[in-house]
C-alpha positions in Angstrom: 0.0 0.0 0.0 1.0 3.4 -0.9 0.5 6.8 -0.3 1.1 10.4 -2.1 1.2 13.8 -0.9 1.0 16.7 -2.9 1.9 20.1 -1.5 1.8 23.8 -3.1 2.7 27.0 -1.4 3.0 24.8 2.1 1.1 27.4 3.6 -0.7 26.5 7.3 -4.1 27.0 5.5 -3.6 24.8 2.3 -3.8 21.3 3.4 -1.8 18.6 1.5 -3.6 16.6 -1.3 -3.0 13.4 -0.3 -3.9 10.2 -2.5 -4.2 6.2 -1.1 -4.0 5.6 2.5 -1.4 6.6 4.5 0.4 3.7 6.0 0.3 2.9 9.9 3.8 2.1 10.2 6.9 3.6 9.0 7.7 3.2 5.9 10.3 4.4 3.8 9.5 7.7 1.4 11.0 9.7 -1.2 9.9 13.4 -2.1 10.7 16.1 -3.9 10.7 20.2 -3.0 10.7 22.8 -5.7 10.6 26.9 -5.6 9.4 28.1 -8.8 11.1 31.7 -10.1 9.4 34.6 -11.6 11.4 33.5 -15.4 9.7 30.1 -15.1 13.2 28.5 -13.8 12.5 25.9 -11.1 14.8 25.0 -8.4 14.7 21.6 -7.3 15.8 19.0 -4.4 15.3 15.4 -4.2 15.5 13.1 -1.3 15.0 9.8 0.4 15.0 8.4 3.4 17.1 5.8 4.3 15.4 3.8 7.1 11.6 3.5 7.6 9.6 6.5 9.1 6.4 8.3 9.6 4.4 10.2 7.5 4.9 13.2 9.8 8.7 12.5 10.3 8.5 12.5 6.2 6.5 15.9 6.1 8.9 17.2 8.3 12.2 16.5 6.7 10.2 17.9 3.3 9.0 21.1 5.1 12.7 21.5 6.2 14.2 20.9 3.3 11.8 23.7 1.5 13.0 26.1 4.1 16.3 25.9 3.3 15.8 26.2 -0.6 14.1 29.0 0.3 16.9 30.4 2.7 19.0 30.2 -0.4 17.2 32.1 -3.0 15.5 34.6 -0.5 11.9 34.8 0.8 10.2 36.8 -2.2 12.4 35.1 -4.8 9.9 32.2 -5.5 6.7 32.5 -7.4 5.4 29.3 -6.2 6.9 26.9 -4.2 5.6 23.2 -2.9 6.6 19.3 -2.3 6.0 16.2 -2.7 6.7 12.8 -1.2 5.3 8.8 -2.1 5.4 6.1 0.4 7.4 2.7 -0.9 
């Protein structure tokens, strides 16, 4: 069983989009975070996890992950910005 999650903007009053059920027990994930620029270039990090984990512990690592692409390119630098992760 598998689950995905679907992000944009990562703001607290959009709720992810997620499709399937989300699993019980940890599992491993994979995901991706992106920052979208006003010229249409997207900036992009991949990552997977290496051990099982938890949704939330998944989120997490995603959300942090955002943060810092954004602490590279500056707050207002993005036009749109979001992630997404898949259960295994």
């Amino acid at each position: 069983m598998s689950a995905s999650i679907l992000w944009h903007n990562c703001m607290p009053t959009v709720y992810p989009r997620v499709t399937g059920a989300l699993p019980k027990k940890p599992v491993m994930w994979s995901g991706e975070v992106f920052l979208q620029m006003p010229d249409g270039e997207r900036d992009t990090r991949q990552w997977r996890s290496n051990h099982p984990i938890t949704c939330d512990q998944a989120r997490s690592v995603l959300v942090r992950l955002l943060e810092m692409l954004i602490g590279e390119h500056g707050k207002d630098a993005a036009v749109h910005s979001g992630l997404s992760c898949k259960s295994r």
